[in-house]
PLY file of the C-alpha trace (Angstrom):
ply
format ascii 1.0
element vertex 194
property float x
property float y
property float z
element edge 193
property int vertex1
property int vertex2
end_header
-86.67 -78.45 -119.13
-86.87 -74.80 -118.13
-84.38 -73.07 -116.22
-84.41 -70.37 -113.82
-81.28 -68.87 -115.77
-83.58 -68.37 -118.74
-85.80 -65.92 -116.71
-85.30 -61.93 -116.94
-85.09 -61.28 -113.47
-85.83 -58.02 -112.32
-83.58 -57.29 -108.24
-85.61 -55.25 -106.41
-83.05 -54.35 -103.55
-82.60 -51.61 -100.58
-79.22 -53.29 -99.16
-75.80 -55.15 -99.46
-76.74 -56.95 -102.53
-75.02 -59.84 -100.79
-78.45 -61.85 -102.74
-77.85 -60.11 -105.95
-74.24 -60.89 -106.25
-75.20 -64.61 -105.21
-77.35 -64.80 -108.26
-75.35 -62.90 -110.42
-72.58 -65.65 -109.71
-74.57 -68.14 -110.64
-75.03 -67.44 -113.93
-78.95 -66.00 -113.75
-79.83 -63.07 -116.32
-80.48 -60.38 -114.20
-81.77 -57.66 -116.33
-82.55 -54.76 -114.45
-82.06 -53.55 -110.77
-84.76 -51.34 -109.12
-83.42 -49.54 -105.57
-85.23 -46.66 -103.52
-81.55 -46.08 -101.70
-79.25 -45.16 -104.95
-76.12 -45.30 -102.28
-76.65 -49.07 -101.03
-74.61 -51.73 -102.56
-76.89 -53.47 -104.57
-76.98 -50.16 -106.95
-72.98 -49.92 -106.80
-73.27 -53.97 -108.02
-75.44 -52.91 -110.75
-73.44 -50.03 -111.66
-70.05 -52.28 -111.89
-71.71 -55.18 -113.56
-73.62 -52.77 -116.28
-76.94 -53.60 -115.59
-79.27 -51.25 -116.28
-80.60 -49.25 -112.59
-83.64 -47.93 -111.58
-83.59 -45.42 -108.92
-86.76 -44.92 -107.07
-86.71 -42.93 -103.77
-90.26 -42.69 -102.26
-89.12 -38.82 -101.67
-89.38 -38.05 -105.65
-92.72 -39.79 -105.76
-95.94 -38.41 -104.44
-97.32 -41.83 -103.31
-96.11 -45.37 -103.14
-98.60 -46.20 -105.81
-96.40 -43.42 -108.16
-93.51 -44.32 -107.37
-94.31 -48.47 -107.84
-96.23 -47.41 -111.52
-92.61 -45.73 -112.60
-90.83 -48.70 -111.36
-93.33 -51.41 -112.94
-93.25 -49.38 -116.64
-89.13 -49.33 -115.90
-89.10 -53.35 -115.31
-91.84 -53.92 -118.07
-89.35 -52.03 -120.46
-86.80 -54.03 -120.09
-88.13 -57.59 -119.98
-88.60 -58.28 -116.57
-90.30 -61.46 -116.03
-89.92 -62.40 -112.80
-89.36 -60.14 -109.63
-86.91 -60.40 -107.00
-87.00 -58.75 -104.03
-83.60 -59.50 -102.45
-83.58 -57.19 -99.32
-86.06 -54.57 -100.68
-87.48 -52.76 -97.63
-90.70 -51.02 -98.73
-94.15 -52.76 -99.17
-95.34 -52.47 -102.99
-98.56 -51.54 -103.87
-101.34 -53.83 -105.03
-101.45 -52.62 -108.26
-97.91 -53.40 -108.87
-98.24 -57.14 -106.94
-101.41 -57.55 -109.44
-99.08 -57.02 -112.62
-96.94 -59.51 -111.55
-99.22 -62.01 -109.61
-97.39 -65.60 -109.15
-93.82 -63.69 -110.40
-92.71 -61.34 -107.47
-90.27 -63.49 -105.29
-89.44 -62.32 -101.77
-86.11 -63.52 -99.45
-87.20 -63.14 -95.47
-84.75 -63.70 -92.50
-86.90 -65.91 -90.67
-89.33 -68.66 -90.58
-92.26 -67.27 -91.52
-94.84 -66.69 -90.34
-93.01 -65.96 -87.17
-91.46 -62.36 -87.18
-93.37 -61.47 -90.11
-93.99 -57.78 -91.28
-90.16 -55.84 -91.35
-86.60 -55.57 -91.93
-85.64 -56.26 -88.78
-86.84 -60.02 -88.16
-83.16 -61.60 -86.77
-83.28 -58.81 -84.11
-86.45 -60.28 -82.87
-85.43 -63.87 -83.01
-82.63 -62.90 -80.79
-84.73 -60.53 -78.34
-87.20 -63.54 -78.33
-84.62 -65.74 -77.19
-85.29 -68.60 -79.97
-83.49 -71.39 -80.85
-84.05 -71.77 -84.47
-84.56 -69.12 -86.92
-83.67 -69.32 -91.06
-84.93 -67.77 -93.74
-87.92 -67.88 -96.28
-88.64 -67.53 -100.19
-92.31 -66.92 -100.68
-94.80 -65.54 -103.26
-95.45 -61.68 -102.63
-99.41 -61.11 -102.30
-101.12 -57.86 -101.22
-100.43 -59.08 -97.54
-97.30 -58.75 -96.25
-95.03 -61.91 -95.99
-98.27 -64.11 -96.16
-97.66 -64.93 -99.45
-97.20 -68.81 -100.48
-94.05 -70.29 -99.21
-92.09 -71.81 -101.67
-88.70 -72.41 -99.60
-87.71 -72.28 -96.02
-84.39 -73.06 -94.50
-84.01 -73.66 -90.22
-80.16 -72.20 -88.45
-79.94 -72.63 -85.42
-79.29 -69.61 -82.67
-76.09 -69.89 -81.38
-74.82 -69.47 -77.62
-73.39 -66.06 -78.37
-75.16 -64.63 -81.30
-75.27 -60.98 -82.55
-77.22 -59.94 -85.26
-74.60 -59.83 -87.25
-73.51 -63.36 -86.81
-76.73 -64.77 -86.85
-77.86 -62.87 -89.90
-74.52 -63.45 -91.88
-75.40 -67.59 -91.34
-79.00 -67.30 -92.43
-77.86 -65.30 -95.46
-75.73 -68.19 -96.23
-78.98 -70.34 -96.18
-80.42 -67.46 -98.85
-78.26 -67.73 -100.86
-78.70 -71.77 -101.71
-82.63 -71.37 -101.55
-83.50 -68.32 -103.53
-81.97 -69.95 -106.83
-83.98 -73.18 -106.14
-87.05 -70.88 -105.61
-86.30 -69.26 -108.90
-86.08 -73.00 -110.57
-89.21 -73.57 -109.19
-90.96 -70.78 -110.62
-89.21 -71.33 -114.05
-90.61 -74.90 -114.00
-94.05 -74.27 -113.25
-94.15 -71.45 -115.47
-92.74 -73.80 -118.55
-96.00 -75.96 -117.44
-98.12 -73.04 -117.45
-97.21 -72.36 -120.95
-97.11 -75.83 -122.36
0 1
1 2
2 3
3 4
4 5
5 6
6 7
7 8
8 9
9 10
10 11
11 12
12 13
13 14
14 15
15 16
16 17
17 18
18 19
19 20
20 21
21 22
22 23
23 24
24 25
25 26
26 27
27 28
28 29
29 30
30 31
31 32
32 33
33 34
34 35
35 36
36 37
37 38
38 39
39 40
40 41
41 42
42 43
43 44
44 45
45 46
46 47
47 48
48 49
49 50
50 51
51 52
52 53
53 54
54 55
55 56
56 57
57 58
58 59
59 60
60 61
61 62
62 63
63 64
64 65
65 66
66 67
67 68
68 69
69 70
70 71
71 72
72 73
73 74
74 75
75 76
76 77
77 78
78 79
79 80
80 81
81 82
82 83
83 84
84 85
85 86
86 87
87 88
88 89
89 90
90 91
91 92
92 93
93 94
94 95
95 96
96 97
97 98
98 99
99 100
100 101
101 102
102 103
103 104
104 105
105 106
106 107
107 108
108 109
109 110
110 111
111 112
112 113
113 114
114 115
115 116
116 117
117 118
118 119
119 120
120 121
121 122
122 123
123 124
124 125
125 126
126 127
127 128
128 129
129 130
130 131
131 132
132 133
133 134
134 135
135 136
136 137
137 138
138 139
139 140
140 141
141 142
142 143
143 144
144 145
145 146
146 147
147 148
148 149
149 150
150 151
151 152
152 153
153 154
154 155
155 156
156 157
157 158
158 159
159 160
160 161
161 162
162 163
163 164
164 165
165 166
166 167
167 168
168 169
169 170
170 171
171 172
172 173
173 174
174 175
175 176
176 177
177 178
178 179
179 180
180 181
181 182
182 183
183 184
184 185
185 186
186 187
187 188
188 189
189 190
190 191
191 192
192 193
């Protein structure tokens, strides 16, 4: 049976790296990191750990096609074979979604489709006043967060909440769903290949 540790995943990541340390703890082969903000914490992960980083800040490309055909030669260099973006917060082009069709994961903070389309989805929830929110894995298509759903995970809004308390449960829910995402993909692609 195929496993998702197997894969060559590629992070695609703008934040913390709170995801990327998650799956670097468990043991998956994370073989390249792509950022556009070389100061966040998912580069100074990569840059501790020794995996090889990618720095690609939309200001040193002349479109976001450019700047996604650097990054998709950089990943294709070194292996990639599935894409992860854990917290990435620019849209990628369809060029670059059409080289990896079916193999570009992306981690949401909320049930989509509700507050669909930017980084700041738990702000919403809250401002909406809803009582469940969570988090989703999907397929990335040219449409943003319409892609497939693979994974979804509910947490409920507390009496209370900030957005930092509310976002630092539904990471927890992240973090258990993205690997099982990634297991899914790594099954269906041993399927594929069979």
């Amino acid at each position: 049976m195929a496993s998702g540790r197997d894969l060559a995943l590629g992070v695609l990541a703008s934040g913390r790296g709170t995801n990327l340390d998650n799956l670097l703890r468990r043991g998956y082969r994370v073989v390249a990191v792509a950022t556009n903000r070389p100061s966040c914490g998912a580069a100074a992960i990569a840059r501790e750990r020794g995996i090889p980083l990618g720095e690609f800040s939309q200001r040193n490309y002349g479109s976001r096609e450019e700047r996604d055909a650097a990054m998709l030669d950089w990943l294709r260099a070194r292996g990639v074979e599935l894409v992860v973006n854990a917290g990435w917060d620019r849209i990628l082009s369809p060029a670059f979604v059409a080289a990896y069709r079916g193999h570009i994961l992306n981690v949401h903070p909320s049930l989509l489709p509700a507050f669909a389309g930017g980084m700041d989805a738990v702000e919403r929830a809250l401002a909406h006043g809803v009582k469940i929110t969570g988090c989703t894995v999907h397929l990335v298509t040219e449409e943003v967060d319409q892609g497939p759903i693979l994974l979804q995970a509910a947490v409920p809004v507390l009496e209370g909440d900030t957005v930092e308390s509310l976002h630092q449960r539904i990471q927890v829910e992240e973090w258990r769903i993205l690997p099982e995402a990634i297991e899914l993909i790594a099954t269906k692609s041993a399927l594929v290949r069979q």
